[in-house]
PDB file with one MODEL, atoms N, CA, C and O in Angstrom:
MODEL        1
ATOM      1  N   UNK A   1     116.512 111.497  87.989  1.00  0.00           N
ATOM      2  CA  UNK A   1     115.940 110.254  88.481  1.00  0.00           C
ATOM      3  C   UNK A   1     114.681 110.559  89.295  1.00  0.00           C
ATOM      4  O   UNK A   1     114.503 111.506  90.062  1.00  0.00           O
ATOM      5  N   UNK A   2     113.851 109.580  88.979  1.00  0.00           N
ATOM      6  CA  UNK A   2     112.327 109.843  89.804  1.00  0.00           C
ATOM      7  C   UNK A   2     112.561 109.143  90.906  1.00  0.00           C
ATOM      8  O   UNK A   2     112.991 108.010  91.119  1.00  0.00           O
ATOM      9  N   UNK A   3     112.013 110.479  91.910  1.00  0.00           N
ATOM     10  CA  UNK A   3     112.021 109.576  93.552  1.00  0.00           C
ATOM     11  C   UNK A   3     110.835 108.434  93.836  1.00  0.00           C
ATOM     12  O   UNK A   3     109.680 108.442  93.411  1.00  0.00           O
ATOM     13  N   UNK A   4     111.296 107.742  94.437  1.00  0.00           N
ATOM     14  CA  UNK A   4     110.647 106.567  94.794  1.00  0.00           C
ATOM     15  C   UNK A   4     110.160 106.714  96.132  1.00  0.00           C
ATOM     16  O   UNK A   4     110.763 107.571  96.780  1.00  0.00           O
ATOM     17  N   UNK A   5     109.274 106.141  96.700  1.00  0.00           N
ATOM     18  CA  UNK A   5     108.479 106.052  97.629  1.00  0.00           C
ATOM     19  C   UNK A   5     108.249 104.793  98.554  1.00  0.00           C
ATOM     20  O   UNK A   5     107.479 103.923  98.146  1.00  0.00           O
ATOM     21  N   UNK A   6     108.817 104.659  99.665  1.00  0.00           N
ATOM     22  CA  UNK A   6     108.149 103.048 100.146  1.00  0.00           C
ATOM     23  C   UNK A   6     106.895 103.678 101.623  1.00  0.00           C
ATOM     24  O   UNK A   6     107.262 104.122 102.711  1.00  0.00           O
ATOM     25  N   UNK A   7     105.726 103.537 101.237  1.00  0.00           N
ATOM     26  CA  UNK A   7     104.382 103.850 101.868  1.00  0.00           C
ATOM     27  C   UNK A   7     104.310 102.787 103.452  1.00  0.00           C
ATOM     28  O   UNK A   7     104.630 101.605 103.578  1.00  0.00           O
ATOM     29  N   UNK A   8     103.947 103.438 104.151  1.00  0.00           N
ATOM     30  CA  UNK A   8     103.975 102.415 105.631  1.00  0.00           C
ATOM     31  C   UNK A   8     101.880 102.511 105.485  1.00  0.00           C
ATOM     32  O   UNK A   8     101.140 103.119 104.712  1.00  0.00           O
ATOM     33  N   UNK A   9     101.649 101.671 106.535  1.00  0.00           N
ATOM     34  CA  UNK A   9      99.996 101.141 105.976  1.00  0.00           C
ATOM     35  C   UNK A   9      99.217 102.486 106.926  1.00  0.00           C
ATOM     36  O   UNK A   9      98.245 103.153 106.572  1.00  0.00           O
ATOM     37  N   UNK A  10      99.820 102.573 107.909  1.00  0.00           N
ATOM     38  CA  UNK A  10      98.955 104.097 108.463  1.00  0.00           C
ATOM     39  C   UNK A  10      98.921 105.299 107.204  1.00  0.00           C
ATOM     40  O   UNK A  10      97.793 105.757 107.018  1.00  0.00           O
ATOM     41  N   UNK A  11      99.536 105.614 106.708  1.00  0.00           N
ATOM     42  CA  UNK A  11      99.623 106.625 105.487  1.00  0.00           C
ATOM     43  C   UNK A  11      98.170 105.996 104.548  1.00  0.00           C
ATOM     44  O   UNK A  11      97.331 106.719 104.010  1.00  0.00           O
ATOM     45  N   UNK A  12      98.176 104.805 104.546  1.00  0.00           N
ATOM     46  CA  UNK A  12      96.736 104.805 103.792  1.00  0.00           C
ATOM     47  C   UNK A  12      95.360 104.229 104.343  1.00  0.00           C
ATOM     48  O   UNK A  12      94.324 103.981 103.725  1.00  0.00           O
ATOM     49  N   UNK A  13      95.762 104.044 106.148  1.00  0.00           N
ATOM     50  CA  UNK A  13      94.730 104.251 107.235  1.00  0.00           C
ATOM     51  C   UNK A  13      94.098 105.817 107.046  1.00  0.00           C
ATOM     52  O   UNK A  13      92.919 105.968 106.728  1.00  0.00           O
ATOM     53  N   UNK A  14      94.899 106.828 107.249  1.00  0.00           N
ATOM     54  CA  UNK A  14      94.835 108.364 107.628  1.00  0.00           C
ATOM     55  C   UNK A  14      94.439 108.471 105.493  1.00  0.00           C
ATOM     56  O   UNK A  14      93.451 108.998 104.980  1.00  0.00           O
ATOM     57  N   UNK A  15      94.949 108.168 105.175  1.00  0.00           N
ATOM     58  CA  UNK A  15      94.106 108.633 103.739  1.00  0.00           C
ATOM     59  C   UNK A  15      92.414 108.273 103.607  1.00  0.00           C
ATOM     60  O   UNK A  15      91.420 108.989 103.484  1.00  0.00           O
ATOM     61  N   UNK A  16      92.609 106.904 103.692  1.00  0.00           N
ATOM     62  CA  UNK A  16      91.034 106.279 103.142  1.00  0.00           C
ATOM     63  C   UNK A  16      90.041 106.989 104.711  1.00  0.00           C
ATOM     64  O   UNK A  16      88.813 106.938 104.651  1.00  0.00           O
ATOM     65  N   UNK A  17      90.535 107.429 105.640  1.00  0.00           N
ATOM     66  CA  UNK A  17      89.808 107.906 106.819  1.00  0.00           C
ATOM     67  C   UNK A  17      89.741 109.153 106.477  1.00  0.00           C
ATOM     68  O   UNK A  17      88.891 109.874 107.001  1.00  0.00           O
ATOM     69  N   UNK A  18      90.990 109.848 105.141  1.00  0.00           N
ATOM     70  CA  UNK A  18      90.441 111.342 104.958  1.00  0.00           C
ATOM     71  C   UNK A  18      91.010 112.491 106.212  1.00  0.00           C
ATOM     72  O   UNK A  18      90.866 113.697 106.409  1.00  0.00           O
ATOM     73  N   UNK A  19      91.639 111.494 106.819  1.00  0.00           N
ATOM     74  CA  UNK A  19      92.406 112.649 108.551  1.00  0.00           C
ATOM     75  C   UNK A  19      93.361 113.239 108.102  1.00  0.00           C
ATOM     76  O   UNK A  19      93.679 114.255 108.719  1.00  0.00           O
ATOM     77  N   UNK A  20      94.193 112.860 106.878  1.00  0.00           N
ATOM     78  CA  UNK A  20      95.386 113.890 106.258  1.00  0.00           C
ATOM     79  C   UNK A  20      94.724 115.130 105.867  1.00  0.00           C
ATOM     80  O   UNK A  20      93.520 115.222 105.630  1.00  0.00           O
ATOM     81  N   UNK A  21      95.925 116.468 105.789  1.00  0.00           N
ATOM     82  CA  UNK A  21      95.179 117.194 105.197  1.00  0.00           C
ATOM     83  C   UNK A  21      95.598 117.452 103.914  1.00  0.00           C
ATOM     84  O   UNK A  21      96.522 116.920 103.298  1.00  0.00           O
ATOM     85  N   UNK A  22      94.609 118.578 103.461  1.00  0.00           N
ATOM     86  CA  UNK A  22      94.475 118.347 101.983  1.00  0.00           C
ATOM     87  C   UNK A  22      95.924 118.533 101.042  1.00  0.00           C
ATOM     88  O   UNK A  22      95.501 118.417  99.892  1.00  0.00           O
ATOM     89  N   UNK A  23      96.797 118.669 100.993  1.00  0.00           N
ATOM     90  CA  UNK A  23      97.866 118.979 100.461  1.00  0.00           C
ATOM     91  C   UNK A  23      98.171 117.383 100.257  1.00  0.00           C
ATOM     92  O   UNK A  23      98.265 116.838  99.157  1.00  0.00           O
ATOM     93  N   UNK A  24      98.331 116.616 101.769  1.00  0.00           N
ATOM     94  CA  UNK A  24      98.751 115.417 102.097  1.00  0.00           C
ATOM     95  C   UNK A  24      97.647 114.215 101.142  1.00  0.00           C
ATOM     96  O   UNK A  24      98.155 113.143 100.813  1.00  0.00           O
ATOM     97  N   UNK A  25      96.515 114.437 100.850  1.00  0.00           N
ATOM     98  CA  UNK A  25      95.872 113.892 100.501  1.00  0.00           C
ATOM     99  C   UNK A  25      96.044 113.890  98.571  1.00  0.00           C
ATOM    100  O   UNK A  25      95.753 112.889  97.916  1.00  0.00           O
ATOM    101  N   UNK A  26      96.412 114.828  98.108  1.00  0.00           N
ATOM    102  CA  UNK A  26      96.651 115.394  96.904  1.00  0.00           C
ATOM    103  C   UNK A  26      97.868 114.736  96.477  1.00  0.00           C
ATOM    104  O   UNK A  26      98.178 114.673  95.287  1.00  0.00           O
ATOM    105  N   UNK A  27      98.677 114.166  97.556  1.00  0.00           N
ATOM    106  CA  UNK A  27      99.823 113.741  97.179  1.00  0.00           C
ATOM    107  C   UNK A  27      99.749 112.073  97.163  1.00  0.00           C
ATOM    108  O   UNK A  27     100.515 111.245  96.670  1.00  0.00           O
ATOM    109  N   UNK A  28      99.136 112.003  97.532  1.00  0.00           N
ATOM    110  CA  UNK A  28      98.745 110.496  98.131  1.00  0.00           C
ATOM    111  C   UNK A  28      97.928 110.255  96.422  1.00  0.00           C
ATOM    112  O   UNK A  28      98.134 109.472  95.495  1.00  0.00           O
ATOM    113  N   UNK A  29      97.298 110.985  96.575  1.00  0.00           N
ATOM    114  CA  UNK A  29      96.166 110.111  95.057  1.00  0.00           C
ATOM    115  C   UNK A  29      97.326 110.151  93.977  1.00  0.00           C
ATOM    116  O   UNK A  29      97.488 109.158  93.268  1.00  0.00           O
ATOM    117  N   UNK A  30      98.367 111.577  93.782  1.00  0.00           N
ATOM    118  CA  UNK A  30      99.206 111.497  92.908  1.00  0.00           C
ATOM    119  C   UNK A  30      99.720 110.067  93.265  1.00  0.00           C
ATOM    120  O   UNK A  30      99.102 109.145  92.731  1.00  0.00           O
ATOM    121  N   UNK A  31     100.440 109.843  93.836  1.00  0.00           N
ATOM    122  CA  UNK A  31     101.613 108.690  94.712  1.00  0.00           C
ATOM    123  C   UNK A  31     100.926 107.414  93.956  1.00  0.00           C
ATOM    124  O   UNK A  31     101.437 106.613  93.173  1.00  0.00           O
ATOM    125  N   UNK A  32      99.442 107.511  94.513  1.00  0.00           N
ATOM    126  CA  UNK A  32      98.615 105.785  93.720  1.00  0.00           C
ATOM    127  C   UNK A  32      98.789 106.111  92.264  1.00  0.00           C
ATOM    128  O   UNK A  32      98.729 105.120  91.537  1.00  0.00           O
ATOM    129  N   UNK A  33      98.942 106.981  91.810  1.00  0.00           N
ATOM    130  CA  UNK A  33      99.054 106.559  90.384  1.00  0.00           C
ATOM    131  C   UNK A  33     100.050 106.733  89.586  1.00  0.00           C
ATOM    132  O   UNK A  33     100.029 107.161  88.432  1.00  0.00           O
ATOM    133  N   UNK A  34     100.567 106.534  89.958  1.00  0.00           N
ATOM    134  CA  UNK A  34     102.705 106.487  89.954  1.00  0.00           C
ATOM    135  C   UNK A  34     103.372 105.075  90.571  1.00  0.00           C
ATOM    136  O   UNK A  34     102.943 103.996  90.981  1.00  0.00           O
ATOM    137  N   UNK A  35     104.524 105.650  90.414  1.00  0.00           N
ATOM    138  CA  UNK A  35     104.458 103.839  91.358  1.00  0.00           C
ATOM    139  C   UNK A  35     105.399 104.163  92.927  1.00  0.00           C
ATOM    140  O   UNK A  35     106.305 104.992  93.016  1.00  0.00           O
ATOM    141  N   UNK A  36     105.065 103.571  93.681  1.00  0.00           N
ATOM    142  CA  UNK A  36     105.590 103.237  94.939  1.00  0.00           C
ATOM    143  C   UNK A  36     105.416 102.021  95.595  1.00  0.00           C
ATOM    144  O   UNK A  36     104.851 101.002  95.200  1.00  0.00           O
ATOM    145  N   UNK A  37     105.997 102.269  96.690  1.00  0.00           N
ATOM    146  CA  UNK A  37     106.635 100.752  97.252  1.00  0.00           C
ATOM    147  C   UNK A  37     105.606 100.135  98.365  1.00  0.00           C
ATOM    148  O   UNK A  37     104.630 100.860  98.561  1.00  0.00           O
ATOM    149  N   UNK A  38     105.638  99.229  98.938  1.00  0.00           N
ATOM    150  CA  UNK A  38     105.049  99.243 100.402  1.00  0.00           C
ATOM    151  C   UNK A  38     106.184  97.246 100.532  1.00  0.00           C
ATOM    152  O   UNK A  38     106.784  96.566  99.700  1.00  0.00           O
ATOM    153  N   UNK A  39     105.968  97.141 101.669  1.00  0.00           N
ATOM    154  CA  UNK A  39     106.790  95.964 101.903  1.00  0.00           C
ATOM    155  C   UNK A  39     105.343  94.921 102.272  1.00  0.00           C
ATOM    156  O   UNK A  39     104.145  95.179 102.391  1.00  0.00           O
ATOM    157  N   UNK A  40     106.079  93.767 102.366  1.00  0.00           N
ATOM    158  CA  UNK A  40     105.299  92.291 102.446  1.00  0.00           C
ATOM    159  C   UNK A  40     104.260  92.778 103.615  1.00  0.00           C
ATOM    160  O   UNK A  40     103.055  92.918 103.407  1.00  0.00           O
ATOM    161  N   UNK A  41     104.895  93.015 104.863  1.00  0.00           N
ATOM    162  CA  UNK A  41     104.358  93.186 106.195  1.00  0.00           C
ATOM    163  C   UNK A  41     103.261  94.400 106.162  1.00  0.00           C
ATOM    164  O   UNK A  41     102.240  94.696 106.783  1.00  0.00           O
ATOM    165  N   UNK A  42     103.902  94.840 105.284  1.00  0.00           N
ATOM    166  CA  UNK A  42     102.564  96.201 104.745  1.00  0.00           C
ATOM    167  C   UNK A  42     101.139  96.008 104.147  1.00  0.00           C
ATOM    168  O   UNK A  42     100.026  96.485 104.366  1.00  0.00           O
ATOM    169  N   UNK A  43     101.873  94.758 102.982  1.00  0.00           N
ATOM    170  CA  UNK A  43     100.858  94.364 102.414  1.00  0.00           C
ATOM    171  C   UNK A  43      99.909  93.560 103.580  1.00  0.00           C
ATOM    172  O   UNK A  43      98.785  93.979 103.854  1.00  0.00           O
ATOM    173  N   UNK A  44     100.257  92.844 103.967  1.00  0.00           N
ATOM    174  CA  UNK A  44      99.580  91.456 105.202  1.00  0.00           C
ATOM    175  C   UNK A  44      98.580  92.511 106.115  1.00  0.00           C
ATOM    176  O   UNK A  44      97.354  92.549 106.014  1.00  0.00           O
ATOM    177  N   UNK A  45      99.502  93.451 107.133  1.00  0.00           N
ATOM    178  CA  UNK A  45      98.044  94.343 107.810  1.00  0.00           C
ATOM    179  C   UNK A  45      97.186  95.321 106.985  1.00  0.00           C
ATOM    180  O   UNK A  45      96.203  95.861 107.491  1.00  0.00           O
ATOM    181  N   UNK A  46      97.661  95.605 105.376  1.00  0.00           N
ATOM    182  CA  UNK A  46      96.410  96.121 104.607  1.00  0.00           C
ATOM    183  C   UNK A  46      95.571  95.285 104.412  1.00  0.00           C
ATOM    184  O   UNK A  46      94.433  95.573 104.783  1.00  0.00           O
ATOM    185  N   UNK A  47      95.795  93.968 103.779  1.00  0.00           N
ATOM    186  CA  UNK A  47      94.285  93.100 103.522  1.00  0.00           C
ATOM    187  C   UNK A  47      94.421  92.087 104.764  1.00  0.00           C
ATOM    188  O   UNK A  47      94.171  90.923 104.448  1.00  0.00           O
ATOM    189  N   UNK A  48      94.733  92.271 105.986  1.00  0.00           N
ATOM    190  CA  UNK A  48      93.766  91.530 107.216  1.00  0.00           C
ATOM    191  C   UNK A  48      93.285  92.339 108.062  1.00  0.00           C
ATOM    192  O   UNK A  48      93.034  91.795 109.137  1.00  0.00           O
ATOM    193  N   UNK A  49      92.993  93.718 107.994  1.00  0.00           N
ATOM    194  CA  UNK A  49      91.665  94.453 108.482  1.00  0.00           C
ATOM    195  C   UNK A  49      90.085  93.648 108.655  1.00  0.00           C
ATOM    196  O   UNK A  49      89.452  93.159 107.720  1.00  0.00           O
ATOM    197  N   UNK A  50      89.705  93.665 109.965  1.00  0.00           N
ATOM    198  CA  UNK A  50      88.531  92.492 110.062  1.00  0.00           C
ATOM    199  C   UNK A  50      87.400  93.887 109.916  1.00  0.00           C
ATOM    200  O   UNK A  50      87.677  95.086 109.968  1.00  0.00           O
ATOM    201  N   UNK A  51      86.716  93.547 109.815  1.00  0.00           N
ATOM    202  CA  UNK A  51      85.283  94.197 110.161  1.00  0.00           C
ATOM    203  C   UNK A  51      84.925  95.512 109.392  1.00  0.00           C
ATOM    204  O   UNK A  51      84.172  96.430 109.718  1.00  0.00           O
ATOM    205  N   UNK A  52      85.699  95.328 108.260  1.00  0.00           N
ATOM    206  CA  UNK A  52      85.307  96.375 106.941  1.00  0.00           C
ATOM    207  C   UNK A  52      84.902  96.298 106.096  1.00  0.00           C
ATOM    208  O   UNK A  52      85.129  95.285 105.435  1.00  0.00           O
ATOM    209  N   UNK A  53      83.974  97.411 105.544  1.00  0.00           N
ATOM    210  CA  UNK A  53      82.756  97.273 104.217  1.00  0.00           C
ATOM    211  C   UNK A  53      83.534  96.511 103.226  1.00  0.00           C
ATOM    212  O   UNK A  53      84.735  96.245 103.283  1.00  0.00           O
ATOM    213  N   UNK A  54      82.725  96.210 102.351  1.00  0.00           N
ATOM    214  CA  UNK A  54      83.138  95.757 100.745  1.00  0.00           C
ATOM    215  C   UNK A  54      84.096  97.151 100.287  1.00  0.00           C
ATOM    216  O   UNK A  54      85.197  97.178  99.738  1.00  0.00           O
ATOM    217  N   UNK A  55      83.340  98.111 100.676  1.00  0.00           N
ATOM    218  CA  UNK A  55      84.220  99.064  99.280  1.00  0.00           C
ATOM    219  C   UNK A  55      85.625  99.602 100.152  1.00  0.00           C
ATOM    220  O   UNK A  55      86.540 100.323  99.753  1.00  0.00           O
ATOM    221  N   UNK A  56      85.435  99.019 101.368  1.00  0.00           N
ATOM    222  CA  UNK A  56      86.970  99.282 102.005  1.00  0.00           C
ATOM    223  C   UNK A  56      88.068  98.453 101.326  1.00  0.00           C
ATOM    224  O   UNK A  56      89.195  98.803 100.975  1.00  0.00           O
ATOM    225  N   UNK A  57      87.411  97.182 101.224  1.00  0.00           N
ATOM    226  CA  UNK A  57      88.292  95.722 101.062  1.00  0.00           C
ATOM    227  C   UNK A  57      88.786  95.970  99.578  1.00  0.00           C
ATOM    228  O   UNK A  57      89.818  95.423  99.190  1.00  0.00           O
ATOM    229  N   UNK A  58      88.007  96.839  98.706  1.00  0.00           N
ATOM    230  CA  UNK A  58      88.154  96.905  97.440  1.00  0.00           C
ATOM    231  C   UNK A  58      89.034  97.863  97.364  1.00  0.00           C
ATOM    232  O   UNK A  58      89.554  97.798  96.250  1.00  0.00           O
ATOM    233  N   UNK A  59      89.525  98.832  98.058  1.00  0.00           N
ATOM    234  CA  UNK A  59      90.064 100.036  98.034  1.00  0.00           C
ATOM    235  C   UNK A  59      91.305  99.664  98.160  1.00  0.00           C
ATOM    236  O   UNK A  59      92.264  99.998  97.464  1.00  0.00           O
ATOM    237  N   UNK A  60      91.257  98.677  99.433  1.00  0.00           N
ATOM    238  CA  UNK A  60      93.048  98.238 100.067  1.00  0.00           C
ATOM    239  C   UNK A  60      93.493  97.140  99.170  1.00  0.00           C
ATOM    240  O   UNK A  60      94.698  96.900  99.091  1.00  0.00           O
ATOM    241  N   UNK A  61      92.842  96.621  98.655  1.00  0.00           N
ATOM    242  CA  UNK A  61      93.129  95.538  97.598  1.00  0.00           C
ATOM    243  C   UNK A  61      93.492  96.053  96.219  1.00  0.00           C
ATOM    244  O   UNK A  61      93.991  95.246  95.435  1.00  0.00           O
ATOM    245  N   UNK A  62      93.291  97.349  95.822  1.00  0.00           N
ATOM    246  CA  UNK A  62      93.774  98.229  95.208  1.00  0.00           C
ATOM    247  C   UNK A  62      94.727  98.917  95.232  1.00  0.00           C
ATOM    248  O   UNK A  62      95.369  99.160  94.211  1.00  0.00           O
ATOM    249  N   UNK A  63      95.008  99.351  96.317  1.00  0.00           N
ATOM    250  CA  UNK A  63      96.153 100.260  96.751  1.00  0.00           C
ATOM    251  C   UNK A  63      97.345  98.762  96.787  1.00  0.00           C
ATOM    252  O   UNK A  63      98.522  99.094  96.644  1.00  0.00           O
ATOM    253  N   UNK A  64      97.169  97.700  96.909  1.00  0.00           N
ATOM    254  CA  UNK A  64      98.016  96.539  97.451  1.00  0.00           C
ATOM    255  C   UNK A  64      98.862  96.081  95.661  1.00  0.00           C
ATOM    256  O   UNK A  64     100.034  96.015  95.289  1.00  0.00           O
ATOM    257  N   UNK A  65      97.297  95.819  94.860  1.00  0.00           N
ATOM    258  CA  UNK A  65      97.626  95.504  93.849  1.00  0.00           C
ATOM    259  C   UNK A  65      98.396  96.716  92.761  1.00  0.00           C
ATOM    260  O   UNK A  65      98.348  96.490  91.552  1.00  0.00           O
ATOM    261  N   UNK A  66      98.846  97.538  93.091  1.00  0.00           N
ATOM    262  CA  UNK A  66      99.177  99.168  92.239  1.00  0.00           C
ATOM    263  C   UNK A  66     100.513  98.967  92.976  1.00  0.00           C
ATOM    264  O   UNK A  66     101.489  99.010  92.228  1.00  0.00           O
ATOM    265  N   UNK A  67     100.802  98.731  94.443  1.00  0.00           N
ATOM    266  CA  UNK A  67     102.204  98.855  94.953  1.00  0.00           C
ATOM    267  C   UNK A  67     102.784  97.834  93.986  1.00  0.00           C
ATOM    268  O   UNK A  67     102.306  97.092  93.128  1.00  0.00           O
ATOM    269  N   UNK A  68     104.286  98.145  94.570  1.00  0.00           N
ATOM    270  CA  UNK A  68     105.782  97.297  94.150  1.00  0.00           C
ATOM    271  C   UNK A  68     105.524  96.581  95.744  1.00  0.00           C
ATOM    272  O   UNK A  68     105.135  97.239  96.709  1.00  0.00           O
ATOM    273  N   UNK A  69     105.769  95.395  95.772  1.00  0.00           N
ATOM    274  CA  UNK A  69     105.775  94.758  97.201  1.00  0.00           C
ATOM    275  C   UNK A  69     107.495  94.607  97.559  1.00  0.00           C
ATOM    276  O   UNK A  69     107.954  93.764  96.788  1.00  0.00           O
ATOM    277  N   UNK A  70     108.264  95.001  98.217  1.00  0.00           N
ATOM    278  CA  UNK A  70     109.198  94.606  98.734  1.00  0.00           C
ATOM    279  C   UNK A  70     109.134  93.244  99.966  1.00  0.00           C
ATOM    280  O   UNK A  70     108.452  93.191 100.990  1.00  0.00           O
ATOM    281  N   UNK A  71     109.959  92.388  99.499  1.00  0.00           N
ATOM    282  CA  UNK A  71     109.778  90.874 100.190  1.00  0.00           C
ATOM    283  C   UNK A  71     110.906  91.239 101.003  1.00  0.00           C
ATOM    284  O   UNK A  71     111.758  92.118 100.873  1.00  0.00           O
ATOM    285  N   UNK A  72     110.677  90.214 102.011  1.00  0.00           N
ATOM    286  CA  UNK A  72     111.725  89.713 102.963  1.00  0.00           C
ATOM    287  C   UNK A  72     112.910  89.269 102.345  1.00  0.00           C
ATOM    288  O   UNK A  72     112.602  88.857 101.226  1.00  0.00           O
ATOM    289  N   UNK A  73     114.275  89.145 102.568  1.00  0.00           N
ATOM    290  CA  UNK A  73     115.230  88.214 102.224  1.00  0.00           C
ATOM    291  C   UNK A  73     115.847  87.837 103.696  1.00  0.00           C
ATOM    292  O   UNK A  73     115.875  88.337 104.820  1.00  0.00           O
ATOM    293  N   UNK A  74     116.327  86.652 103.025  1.00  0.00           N
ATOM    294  CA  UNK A  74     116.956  85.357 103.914  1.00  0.00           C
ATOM    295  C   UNK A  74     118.408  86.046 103.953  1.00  0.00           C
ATOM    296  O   UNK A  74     119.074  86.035 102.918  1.00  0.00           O
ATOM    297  N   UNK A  75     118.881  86.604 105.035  1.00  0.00           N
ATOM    298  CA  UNK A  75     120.165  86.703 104.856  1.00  0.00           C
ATOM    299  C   UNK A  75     121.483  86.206 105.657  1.00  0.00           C
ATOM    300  O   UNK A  75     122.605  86.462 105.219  1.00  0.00           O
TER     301      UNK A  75
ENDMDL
END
């Protein structure tokens, strides 16, 4: 069975900033092109970052649209 992944939004703060190191970073580009997880609340503080370029907004809107979103449930 392939391991699965659920990504928290600093992991792709410290990526797109390039502060991981390189091993960590190698795993990360693998990770985007595979599938993994991130949750609702993950998604929400990736695309409401204020005061970032276009090709930031395009990047996290990427990484957002490639995740599995895990939702909230009512329980």
């Amino acid at each position: 069975m392939e391991q699965e992944y659920l990504v928290d939004t600093n992991v792709f703060i410290d990526y797109m900033s390039e502060e991981l190191p390189i091993p960590a970073l190698s795993f990360i580009d693998n990770l985007l092109n595979n599938q993994f997880h991130i949750s609702i609340i993950n998604k929400i503080e990736l695309l409401g970052f204020k005061n970032i370029s276009a090709r930031e907004e395009k990047n996290l809107s990427n990484i957002v649209k490639a995740a599995n979103i895990i939702h909230l449930q009512n329980l």
